[in-house]
C-alpha positions as CSV (number, residue, x, y, z in Angstrom):
1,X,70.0,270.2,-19.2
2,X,66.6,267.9,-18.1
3,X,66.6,264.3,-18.3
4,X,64.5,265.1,-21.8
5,X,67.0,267.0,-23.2
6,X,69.6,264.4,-22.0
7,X,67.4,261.4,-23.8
8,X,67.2,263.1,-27.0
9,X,71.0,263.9,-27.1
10,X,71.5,260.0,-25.9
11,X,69.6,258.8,-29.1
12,X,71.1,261.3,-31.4
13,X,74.5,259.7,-30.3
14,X,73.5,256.1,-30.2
15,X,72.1,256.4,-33.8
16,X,75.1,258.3,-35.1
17,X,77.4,255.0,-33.6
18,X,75.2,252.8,-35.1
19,X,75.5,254.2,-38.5
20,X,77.4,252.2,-41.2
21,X,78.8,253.1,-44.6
22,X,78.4,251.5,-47.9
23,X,80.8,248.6,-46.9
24,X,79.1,247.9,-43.2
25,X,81.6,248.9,-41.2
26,X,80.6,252.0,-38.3
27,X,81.0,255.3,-39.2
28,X,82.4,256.6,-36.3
29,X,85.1,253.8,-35.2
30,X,85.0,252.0,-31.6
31,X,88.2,254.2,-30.6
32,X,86.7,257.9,-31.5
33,X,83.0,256.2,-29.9
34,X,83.2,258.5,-26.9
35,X,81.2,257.0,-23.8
36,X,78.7,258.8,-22.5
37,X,78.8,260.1,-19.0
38,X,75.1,261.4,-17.3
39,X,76.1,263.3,-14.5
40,X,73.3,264.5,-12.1
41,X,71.5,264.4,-8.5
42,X,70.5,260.7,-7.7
43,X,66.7,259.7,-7.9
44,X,66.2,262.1,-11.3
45,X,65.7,259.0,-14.3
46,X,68.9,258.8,-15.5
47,X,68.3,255.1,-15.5
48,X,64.8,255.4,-16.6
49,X,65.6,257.4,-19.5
50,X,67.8,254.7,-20.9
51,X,65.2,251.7,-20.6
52,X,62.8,254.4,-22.7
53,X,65.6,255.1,-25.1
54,X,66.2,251.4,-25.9
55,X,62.3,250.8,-26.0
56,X,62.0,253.4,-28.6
57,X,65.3,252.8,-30.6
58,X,64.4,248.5,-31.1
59,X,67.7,247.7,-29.6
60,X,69.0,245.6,-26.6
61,X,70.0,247.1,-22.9
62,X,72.6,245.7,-20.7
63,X,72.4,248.0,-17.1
64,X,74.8,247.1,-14.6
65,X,76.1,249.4,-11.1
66,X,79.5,249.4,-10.8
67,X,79.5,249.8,-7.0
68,X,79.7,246.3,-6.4
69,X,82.2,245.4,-9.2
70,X,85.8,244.0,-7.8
71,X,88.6,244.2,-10.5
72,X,88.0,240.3,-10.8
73,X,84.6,240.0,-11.7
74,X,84.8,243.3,-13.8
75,X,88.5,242.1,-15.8
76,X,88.3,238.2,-15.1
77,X,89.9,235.8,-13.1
78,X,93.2,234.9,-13.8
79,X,94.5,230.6,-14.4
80,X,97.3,229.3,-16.0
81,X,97.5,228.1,-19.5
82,X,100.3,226.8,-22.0
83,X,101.8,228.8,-24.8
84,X,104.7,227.9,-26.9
85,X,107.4,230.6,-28.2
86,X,110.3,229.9,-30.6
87,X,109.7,226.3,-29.8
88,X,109.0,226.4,-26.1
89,X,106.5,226.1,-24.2
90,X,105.7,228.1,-21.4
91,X,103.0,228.4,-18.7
92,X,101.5,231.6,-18.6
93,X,98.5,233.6,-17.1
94,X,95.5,233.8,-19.1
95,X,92.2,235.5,-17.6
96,X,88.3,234.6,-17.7
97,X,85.9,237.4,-20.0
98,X,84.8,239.6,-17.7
99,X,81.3,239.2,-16.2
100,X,80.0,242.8,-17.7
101,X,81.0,241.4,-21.2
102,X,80.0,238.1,-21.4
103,X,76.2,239.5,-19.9
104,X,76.4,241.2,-23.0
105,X,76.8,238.2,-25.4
106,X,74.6,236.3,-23.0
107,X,71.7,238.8,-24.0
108,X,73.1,238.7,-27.8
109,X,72.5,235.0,-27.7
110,X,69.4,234.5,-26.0
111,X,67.3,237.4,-27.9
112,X,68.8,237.2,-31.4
113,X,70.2,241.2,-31.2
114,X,73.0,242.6,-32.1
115,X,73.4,246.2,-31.3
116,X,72.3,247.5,-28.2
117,X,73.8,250.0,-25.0
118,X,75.7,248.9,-22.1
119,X,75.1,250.9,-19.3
120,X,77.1,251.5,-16.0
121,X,75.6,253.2,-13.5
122,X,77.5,254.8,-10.5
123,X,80.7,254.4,-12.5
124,X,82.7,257.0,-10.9
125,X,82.0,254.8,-7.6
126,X,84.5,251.6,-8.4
127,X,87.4,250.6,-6.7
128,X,90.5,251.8,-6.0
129,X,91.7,248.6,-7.7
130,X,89.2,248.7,-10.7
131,X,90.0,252.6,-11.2
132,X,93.5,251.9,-13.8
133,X,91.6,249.5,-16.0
134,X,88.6,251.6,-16.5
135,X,90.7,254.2,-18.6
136,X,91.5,251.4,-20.7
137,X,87.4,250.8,-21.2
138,X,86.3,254.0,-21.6
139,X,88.7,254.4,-24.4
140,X,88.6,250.9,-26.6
141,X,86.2,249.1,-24.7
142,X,87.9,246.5,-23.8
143,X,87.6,244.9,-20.0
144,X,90.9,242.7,-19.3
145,X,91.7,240.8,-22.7
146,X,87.6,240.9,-23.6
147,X,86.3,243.9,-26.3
148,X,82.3,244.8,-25.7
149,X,81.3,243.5,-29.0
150,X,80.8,245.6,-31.8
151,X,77.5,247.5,-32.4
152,X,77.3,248.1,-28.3
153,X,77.0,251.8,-27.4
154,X,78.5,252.6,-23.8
155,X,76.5,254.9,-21.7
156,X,77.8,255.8,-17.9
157,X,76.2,257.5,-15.3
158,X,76.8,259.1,-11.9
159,X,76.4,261.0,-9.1
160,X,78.2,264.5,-8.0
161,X,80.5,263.5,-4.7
162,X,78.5,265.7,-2.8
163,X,75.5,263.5,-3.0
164,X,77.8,260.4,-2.4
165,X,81.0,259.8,-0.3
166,X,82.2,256.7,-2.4
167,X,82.4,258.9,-5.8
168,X,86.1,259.3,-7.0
169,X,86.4,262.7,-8.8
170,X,87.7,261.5,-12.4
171,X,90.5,263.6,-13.6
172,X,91.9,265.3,-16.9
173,X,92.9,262.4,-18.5
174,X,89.4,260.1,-17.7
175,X,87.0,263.4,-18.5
176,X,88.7,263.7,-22.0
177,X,87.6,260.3,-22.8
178,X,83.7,261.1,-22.2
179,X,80.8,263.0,-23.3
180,X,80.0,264.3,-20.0
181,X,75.7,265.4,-19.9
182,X,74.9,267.4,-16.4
183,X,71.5,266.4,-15.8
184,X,69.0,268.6,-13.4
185,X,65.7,267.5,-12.0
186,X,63.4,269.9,-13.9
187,X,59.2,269.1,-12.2
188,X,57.8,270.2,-16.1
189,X,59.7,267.2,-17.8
190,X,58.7,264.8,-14.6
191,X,55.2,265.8,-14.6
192,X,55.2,264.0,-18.8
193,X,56.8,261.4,-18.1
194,X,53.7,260.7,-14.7
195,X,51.0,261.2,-17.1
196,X,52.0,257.9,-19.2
197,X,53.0,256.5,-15.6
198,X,49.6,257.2,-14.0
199,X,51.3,258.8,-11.2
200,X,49.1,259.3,-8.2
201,X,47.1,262.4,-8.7
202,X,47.1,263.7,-5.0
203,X,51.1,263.9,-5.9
204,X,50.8,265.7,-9.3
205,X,48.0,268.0,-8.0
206,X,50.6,268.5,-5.3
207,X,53.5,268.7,-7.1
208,X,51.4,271.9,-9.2
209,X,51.1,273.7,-6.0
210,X,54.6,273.3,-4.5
211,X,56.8,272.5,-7.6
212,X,60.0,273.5,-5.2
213,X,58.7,269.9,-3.0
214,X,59.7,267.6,-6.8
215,X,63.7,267.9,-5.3
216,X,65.1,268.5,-2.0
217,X,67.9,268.2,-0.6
218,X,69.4,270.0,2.3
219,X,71.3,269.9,5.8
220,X,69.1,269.9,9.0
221,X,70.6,269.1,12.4
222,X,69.3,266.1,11.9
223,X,71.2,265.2,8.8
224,X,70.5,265.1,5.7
225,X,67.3,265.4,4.4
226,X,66.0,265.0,0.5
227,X,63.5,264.1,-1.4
228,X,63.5,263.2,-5.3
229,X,62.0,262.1,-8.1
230,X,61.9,258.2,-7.8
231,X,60.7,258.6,-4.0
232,X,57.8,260.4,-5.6
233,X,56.7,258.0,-8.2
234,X,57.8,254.6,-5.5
235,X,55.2,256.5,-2.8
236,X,52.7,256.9,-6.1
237,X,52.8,253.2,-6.5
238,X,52.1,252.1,-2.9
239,X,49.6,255.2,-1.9
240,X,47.5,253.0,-5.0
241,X,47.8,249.4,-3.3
242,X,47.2,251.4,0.4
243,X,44.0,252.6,-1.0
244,X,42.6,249.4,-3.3
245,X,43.2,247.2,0.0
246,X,41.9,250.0,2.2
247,X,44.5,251.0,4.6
248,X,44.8,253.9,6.7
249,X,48.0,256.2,4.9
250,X,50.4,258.1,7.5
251,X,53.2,260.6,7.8
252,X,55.1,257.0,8.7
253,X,54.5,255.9,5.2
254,X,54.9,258.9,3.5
255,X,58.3,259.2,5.5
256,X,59.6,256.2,3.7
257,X,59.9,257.5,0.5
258,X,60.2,261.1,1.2
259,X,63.1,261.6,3.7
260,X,62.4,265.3,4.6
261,X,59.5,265.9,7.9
262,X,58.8,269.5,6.2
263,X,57.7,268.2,3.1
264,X,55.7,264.7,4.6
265,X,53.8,266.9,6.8
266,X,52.7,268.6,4.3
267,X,51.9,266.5,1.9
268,X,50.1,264.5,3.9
269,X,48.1,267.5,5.2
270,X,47.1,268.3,1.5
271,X,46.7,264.1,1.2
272,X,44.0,264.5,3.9
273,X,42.6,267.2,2.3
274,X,42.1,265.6,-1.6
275,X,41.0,262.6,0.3
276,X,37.8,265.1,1.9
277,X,37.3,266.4,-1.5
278,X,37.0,263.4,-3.0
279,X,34.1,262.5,-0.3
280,X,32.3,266.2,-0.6
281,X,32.3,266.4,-4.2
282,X,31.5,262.7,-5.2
283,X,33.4,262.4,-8.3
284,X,31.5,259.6,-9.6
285,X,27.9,261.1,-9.6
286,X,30.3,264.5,-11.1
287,X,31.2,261.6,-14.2
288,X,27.9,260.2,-14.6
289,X,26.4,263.6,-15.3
290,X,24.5,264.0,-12.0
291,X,26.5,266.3,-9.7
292,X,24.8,267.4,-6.7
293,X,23.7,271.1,-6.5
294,X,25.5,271.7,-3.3
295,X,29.1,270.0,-5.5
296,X,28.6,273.1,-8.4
297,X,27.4,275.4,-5.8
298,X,30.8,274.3,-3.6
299,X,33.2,274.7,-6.6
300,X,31.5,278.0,-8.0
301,X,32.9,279.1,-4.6
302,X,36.1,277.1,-3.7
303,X,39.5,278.8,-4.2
304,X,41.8,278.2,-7.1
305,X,43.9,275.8,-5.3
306,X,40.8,273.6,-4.4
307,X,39.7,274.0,-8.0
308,X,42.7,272.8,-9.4
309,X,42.8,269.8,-6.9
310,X,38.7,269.0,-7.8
311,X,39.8,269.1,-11.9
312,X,42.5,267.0,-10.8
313,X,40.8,263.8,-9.4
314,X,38.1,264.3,-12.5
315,X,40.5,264.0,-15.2
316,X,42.5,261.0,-13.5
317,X,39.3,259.3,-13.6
318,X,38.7,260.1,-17.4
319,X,42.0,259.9,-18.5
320,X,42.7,256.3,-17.2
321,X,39.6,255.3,-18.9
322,X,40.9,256.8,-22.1
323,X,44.3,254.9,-21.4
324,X,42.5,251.8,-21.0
325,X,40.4,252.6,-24.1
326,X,43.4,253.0,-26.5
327,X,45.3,250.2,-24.7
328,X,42.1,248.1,-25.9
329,X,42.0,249.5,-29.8
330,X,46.4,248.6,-29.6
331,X,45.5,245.5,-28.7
332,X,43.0,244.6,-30.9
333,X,45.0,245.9,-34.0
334,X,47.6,243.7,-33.0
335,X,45.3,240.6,-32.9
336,X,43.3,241.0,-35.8
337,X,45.7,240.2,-38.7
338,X,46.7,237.0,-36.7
339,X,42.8,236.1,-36.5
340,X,42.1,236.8,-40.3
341,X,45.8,234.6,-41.2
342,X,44.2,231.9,-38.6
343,X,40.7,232.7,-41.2
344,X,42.8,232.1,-44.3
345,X,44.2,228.6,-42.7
346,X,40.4,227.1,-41.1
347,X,39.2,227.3,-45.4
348,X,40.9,223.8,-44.9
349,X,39.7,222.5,-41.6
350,X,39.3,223.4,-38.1
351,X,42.2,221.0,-37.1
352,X,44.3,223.7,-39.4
353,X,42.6,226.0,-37.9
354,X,43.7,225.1,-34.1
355,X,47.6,224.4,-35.7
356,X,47.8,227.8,-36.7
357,X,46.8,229.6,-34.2
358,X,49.3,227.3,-31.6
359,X,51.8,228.5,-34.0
360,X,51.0,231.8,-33.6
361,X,50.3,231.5,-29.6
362,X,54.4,229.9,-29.6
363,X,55.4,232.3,-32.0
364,X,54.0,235.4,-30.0
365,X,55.7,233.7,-26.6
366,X,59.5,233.1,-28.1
367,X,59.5,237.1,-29.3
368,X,58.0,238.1,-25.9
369,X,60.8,236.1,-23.8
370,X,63.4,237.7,-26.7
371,X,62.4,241.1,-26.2
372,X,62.4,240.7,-22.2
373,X,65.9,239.3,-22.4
374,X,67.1,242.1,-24.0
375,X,65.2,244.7,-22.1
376,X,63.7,246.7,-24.8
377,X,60.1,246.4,-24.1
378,X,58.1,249.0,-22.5
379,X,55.4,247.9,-19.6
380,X,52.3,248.8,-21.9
381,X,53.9,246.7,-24.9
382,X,54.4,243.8,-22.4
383,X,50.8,243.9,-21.3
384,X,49.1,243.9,-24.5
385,X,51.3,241.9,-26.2
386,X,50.3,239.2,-22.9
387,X,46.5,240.2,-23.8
388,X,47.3,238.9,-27.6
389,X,49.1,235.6,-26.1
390,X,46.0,235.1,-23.4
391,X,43.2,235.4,-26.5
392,X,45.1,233.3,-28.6
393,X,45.4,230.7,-26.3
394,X,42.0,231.1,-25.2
395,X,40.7,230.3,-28.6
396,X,43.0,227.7,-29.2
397,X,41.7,225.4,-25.5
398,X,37.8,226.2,-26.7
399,X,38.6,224.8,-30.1
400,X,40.6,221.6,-28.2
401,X,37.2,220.4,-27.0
402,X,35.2,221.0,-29.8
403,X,35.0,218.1,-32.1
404,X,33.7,217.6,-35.4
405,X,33.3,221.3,-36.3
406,X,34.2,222.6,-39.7
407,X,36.5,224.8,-40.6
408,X,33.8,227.9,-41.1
409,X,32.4,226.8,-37.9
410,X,35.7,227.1,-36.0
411,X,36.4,230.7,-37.2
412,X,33.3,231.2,-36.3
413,X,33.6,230.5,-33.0
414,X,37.3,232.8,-32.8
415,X,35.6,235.8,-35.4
416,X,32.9,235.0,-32.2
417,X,35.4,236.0,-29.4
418,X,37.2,238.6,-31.4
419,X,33.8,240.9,-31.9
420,X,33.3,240.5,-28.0
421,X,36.5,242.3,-27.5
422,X,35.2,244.8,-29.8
423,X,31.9,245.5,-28.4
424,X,33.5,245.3,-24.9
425,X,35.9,247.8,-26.1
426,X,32.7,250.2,-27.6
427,X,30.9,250.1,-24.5
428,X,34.1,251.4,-22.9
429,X,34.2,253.7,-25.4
430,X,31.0,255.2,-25.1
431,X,31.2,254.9,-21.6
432,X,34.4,257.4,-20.9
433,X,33.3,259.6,-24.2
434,X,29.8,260.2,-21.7
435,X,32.3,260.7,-19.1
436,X,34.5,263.2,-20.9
437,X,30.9,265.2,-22.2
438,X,29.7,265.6,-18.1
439,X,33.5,266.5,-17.3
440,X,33.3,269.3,-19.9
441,X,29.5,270.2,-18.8
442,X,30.6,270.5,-14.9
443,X,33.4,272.4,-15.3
444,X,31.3,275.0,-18.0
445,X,28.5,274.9,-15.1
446,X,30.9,275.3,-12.2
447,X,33.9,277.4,-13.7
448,X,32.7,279.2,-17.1
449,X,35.7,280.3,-19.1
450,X,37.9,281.0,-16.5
451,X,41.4,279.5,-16.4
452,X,40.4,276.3,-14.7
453,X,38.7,275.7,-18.4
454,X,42.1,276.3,-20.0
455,X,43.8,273.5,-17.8
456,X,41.6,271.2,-18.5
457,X,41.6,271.6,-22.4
458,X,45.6,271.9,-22.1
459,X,45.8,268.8,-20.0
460,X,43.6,266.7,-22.4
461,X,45.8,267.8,-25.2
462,X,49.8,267.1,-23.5
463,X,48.2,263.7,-22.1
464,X,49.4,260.8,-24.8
465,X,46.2,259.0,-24.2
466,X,43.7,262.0,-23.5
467,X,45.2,263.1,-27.3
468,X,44.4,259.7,-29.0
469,X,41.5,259.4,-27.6
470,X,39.8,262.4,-29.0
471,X,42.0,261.9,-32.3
472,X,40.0,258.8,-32.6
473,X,36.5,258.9,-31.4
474,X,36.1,263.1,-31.3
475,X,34.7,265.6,-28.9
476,X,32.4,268.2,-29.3
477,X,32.8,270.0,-26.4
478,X,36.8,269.7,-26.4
479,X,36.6,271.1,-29.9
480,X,34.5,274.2,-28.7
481,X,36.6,275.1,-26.0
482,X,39.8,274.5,-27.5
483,X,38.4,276.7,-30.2
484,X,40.3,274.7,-33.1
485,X,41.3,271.2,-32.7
486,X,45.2,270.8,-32.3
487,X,45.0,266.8,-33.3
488,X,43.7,267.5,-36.8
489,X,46.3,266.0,-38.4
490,X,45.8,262.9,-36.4
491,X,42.3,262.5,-36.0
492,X,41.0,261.1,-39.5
493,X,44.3,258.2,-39.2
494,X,43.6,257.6,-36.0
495,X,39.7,257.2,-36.3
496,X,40.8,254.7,-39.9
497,X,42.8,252.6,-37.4
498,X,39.7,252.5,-35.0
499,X,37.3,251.3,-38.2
500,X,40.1,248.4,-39.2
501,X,39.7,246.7,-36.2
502,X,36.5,245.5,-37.9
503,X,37.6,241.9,-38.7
């Protein structure tokens, strides 16, 4: 199965060990709570997959490799205590909770939840020493004398040994214990998962010509060589900082992250090449709705592959500033009830005014740090709940210097900041919809109805943010070409959300 397929069966699981009965107790009881045991090629998101699974789900994650675990640090250390038996006391060995279980009421205590996964990474990789007592875990959960606490899902992954020399094949006995999931890299899955990541789009336009480059791995007389998903979306990330700071990429860059000379010499060939397209064709004069006449006569006459590389770099362009727009709306919908409670509160004065919204400001930072601790928050809910803590505290430092104002006048001043976010967030708006119209009008200028059409209306619609966007604010020219609108069902919600961010 794909790392998709492996995420959705993961859930199903957790949820059906999280279910209780009529009396509270689990459904499924700790003993018959099989562990699950992800088994695939290293680099293809097994660990990825289970920080989005406890994003989605609203429950805690606990990650630890097992690689480095000694039998003390995973069962405790042992000292001597005092017992007495039939009236006699006797000194015997006691031993310390185990560090893996006591992180796991350590994150229990600091964010407030109770239920959440544990996850062990590279756990057929422990010790010769550790081996015996992880039999003993994988069955009751229990490290040394110490049980993971209830309402903790285990969730194991590793590597086939022959991707790793330190792997210990487990036997009968262990195997019948597990829930083993053989995951396989699978480009089509990946290639979701980059859109929401804003994967580099001289990788993904890449990637769409020479799907066999997503996963390598091979003998050469040099050695090894491979190349997998995480070195794609690591080089994504520092090809992005290369190019903000200006720096020259090379085959000695690329080589880093992708540990195969056939496939960085390629790449980088084609990265030389997007880089020259990007010159010729001048995307931005393409967005602004001014493309030259030698950029349509140039496409009207470029092959497929080209074509496909030239629709690439447009929609990045668009479709980050349709991320950016909807990132903008989520954020504003989160801040305007506080606003309007902060409203309700200033009736009295402004000094209420400025209390509740440093209650707020505090509130907003203790769930943050919670949600961190237990790490269930994805990086775009981080950000915007940041850009809810930064206006908050914005308005609350203007208000600290303002004396004598009334409580109208204060509100005033925060309703005052609140509709510059929104009319910051219209001009964006009406910026990347004028964007979107010349995308649509060069490709209908430059292409027709050919297939290069189809990708683009069939990108726009898989994209999360390409979706929402048009859900919300429309499209003419997508509805045209799509021929009937696939968000229907979303649109008029969407587009209510939009008009309630009126405060």
């Amino acid at each position: 199965m794909n790392v998709k397929q492996a995420k959705e069966y993961i859930k199903n699981s957790v949820k059906l060990y999280l279910k209780k009965d009529e009396f509270g107790e689990y459904r499924v009881p700790v003993v018959r709570q099989r562990p699950i045991f992800l088994l695939g090629a290293p680099g293809i998101g097994k660990t990825a997959i289970m920080e989005q699974i406890a994003q989605e789900m609203g429950i805690a994650l606990v990650s630890y490799s097992m690689t480095h675990h000694t039998r003390q640090s995973a069962l405790g250390l042992p000292f001597i205590t005092e017992k007495v038996y039939g009236g006699e006391a006797y000194r015997v060995s006691e031993y310390t909770m185990s560090e893996i279980i006591a992180s796991v009421y350590e994150t229990m205590e600091e964010s407030g939840w109770k239920e959440g996964i544990l996850f062990l990474d590279e756990i057929n990789c422990v010790s010769e020493t550790l081996a015996p007592a992880m039999l003993q875990f994988l069955q009751y959960k229990v490290f040394g004398r110490h049980q993971v606490p209830e309402g903790w899902i285990i969730v194991t992954a590793g590597n086939p040994p022959e991707y790793n020399k330190s792997v210990r094949e487990f036997d009968v006995v262990t195997l019948d214990r597990l829930k083993v999931l053989e995951v396989e890299p699978d480009y089509a899955v990946w290639k979701e998962y980059a859109a929401g990541r804003q994967i580099h789009n001289a990788i993904l336009s890449y990637l769409d010509l020479k799907k066999e480059h997503f996963y390598s791995m091979e003998m050469t007389p040099k050695g090894r060589s491979y190349v997998t998903a995480r070195g794609w979306e690591d080089l994504s990330e520092i090809l992005t900082l290369y190019e903000e700071e200006g720096l020259a990429v090379d085959e000695t860059l690329a080589g880093q992250y992708l540990r195969s000379e056939r496939i960085v010499k390629e790449f980088m060939a084609y990265y030389d090449l997007y880089q020259k397209y990007k010159r010729d064709y001048r995307i931005g004069d393409i967005l602004a709705g001014a493309p030259s006449e030698r950029a349509v006569a140039r496409a009207k006459e470029a092959s497929f592959d080209e074509r496909l590389s030239l629709l690439g770099m447009l929609l990045d362009r668009v479709r980050a500033d349709m991320k950016e727009v909807m990132e903008q709306a989520a954020f504003l919908k989160d801040l305007r009830p506080l606003l309007k409670s902060a409203g309700e509160a200033a009736v009295g004065s402004a000094a209420l005014l400025l209390e509740k919204l440093q209650q707020q400001e505090e509130g907003r930072r203790k769930a943050l740090e919670k949600q961190q601790t237990a790490n269930s928050l994805s990086n775009e809910e981080r950000k915007r709940r940041l850009q809810v803590i930064r206006v908050l505290e914005e308005c609350r430092r203007e208000l600290s210097g303002r004396e004598g104002l009334s409580g109208e006048e204060a509100f005033g001043l925060v309703k005052e900041k609140y509709n510059g976010k929104m009319a910051e967030m219209k001009r964006d708006t009406d910026r990347t919809g004028k964007e979107l119209h010349s995308l649509f009008a060069f490709a209908e200028e430059a292409f027709g109805q050919g297939n290069e059409m189809l990708v683009l209306v069939t990108e726009l619609t898989v994209d999360s943010a390409g979706a929402q966007f048009i859900g919300a604010f429309g499209s003419e020219d997508y509805s045209r070409h799509s021929g009937e609108l696939m968000l229907s069902e979303r649109r008029d919600d969407l587009r209510e959300q939009i008009a309630e961010l009126k405060i």
